[in-house]
Phi, psi and omega in degrees: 000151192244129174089000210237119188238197200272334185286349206274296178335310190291330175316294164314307163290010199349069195266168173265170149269109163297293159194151225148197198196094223289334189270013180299157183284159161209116202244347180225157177251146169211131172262004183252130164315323173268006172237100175281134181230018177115070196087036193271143176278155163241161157199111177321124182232147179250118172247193201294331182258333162218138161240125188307015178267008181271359196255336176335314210266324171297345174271332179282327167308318197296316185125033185264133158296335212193159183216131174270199202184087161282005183266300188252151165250194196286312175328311186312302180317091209257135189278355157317316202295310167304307233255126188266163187290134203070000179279146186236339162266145172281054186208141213221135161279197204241142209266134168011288166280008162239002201290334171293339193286326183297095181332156189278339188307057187118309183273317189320341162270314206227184208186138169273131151318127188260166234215105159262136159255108170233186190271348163199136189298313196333301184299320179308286172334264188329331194262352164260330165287328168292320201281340154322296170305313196298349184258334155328146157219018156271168157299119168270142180235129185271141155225113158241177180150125174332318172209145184127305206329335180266284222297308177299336145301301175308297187285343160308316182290303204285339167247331165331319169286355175272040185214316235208136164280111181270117132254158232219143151340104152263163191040298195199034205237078175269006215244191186264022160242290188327276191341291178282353154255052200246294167343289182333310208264349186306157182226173193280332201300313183305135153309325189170135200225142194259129177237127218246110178230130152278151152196169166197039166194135178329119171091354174303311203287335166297320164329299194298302156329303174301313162285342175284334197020079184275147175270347180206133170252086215232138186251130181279282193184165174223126186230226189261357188310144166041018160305338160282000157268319179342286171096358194190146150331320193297274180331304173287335173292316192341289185327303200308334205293321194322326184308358168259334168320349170223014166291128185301133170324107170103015191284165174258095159306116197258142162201132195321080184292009194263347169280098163010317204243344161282343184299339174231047193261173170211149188312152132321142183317128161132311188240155192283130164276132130278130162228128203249163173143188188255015184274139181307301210312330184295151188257351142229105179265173152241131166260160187031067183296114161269176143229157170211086170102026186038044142251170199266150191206126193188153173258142181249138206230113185192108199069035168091355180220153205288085176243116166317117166233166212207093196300166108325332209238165179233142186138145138303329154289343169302341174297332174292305190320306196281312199286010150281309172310285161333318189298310205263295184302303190308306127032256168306021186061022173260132156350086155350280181313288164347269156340276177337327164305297183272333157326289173313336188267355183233148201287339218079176166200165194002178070103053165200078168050047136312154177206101162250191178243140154202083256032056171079336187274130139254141187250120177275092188262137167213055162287356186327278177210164183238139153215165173317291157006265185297356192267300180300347193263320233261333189262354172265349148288318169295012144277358158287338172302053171336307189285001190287157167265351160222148156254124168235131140220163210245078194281117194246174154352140157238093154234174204110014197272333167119193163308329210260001178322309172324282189308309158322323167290321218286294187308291191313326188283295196311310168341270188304342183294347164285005193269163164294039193265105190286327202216160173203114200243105151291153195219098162148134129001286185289318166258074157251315169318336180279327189297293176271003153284335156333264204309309159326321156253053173078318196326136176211098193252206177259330157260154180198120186126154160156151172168090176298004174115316207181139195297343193258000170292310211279341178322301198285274213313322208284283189337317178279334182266328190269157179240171154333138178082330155305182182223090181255155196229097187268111162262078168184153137042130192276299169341040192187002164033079165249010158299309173303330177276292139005290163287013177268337189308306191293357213232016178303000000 
């Protein structure tokens, strides 16, 4: 955070100052005790299993100036409380690349820790990331969508960047914690920033919304993700639209046309619809659609101009993923051609439909996570391997599907049987359901089934079955740790 001191927390928040000093400078948020990074608020979150105000004193040692604090009142505040084991004063210094900044009143060697009090941290948290964004002036862009959301952020950010210093959502902090210290952290350095919104219960995305107020919005698709709080596709498009509860007046809503329940959705009054897909009808398409090495190649037909792309990432859904990212840049005035350069240029990451080699075998990791969708698009790249001599794959669990979670599996094993499939291997209760919707239908691969027990089991069995020349496809649930099966697969 740039500018942001102990009064403005309290501002935000329309919290009390228990005790402190309102003018501390304050730059960073951390919800973890051990990690600090130099004038940091802490804030305690209570969750079903801990609640973090037992930690105030381990964050102030760590190096947080300010704390918030639904537990205490100015009585409470004991300088024990403060003080890391062997400290004998509640005082602290101030950190190094900030210490000029620290009014002289007192504070300039050493600082009390300030003491907030509000009525529930979360909400507090949230009300400093809004109150933050309102100080903001760059352009924000939201992404949601049942599935996609990391890649299409990440390539959305990546043709931005040929225009623009971008910043971006890191690793996974979509949720309604993640968003406002996502927020936090943007600087005057940034140009423009891709933000990653989540959700998987009825009312998150407004939360979320509210606080991001993004100038540009774009939904990836809606699919079976969290449908078990949900209850229905329906029920989850609702949600995801909610994501305009804080899209800004004249703002642009990007949506997918080629998804069934989005091709006729439209913006709220007030805002623009874009729609990207292969429908003549989109205002950004792809025409003459290839694979080469089971990546995609196509002309993006977009703002009036032809431009050749040529992915990097292997899937057929990546095509969608980029004409949003095209979509979005043009959007924002950057060179086509340019973007498209950098678009080409990114890899993809970790546990989300990687491909490497190793003694010959390749490997496809997409343990990240799962759903029909992303399950079926991930197996239709390993059947784009032509040169392999064997294709396997290795499918664990989906979850979050709801009661009807069998038959969704059930359907992906009929799916496949009819696919170019040598071995098919499950890891789970539910993807047995994939095994014997197989079998059910005819499939004849040489295996169906399976299911060693444990990631370290099937780890040792994998070893003894690929040879030079296969092809593996590592599949399922982040829950279902087939992140362990993978590295052991490279560490063979």
């Amino acid at each position: 955070m740039e500018h942001m001191t102990v009064s403005d927390i309290v501002k935000a928040t329309g919290g009390r100052l228990l005790r402190g000093d309102g003018e501390l400078p304050v730059l960073h948020i951390s919800i973890d005790s051990r990690v600090m990074r130099g004038n940091d608020l802490f804030v305690p979150l209570i969750g079903e299993k801990t609640d973090a105000h037992r930690f105030i004193r381990q964050a102030f040692a760590a190096g947080a100036v300010c704390t918030l604090t639904s537990e205490h009142e100015e009585g409470d505040i004991q300088p024990e409380q403060e003080a890391a084991d062997g400290d004998t004063a509640a005082t602290y210094a101030p950190a190094a690349d900030v210490a000029a900044d620290v009014p002289a009143a007192g504070v300039s060697a050493t600082y009390t820790p300030a003491w907030i009090a509000v009525e529930d941290t979360r909400r507090a948290l949230q009300a400093i990331g809004s109150y933050y964004r309102e100080r903001l002036m760059l352009p924000l862009v939201g992404v949601t969508g049942s599935v996609g959301k990391t890649t299409t952020r990440e390539m959305i950010a990546a043709a931005l960047s040929a225009g623009y210093r971008v910043y971006k959502t890191p690793g996974n902090s979509n949720s309604q914690v993640g968003v406002p210290l996502t927020i936090s952290e943007i600087t005057s350095a940034d140009e423009i920033g891709v933000l990653e919104l989540g959700m998987s219960l009825p009312g998150e995305m407004t939360v979320i919304a509210q606080i991001a107020r993004v100038d540009a919005a774009v939904i990836t698709n809606i699919g079976l993700a969290h449908i078990e709080q949900l209850g229905s596709r329906e029920n989850i498009l609702r949600e995801k639209l909610h994501i305009q509860d804080g899209l800004k007046p004249g703002g642009t809503l990007f949506v997918n046309g080629d998804d069934e329940l989005l091709a006729h959705v439209s913006a709220k009054e007030g805002c623009r619809t874009y729609r990207y897909g292969t429908g003549a009808d989109c205002d950004c398409r792809a025409e003459v659609i290839h694979f080469v090495d089971g990546c995609a190649s196509f002309v993006a037909v977009c703002g009036g101009c032809r431009v050749p792309v040529r992915l990097g990432i292997m899937g057929r859904h990546h095509v969608g993923n980029a004409l949003a990212a095209l979509a979005v840049a043009d959007h924002y005035g950057v060179d086509l051609y340019r973007a498209v350069q950098r678009l080409e240029a990114f890899k993809g990451f970790a546990g989300r439909q990687q491909t490497f080699e190793c003694d010959g075998v390749t490997i496809i990791d997409d343990s990240y996570n799962a759903s029909p969708a992303s399950m079926r698009a991930s197996l239709e790249v390993l059947f784009s391997m032509v040169r392999a001599k064997h294709r396997i794959a290795v499918l664990a669990d989906m979850k979050e599907l709801g009661a009807e979670a069998p038959r969704y599996h059930r359907e992906i094993g009929s799916w496949l049987a009819g696919q170019d499939l040598d071995c098919l291997l499950t890891m789970g209760s539910l993807a047995k359901e994939i095994a014997d919707g197989a079998a059910e239908n005819g499939a004849v691969f040489s295996r169906i089934h399976y299911d060693a027990g444990s990631q370290e089991a099937l780890s040792t069995d994998l070893k003894e079955l690929l040879r030079p020349g296969d092809c593996v496809l590592v599949k399922g649930s982040n829950s279902m740790r087939l992140g362990a099966v993978v590295s052991a697969l490279r560490d063979r």
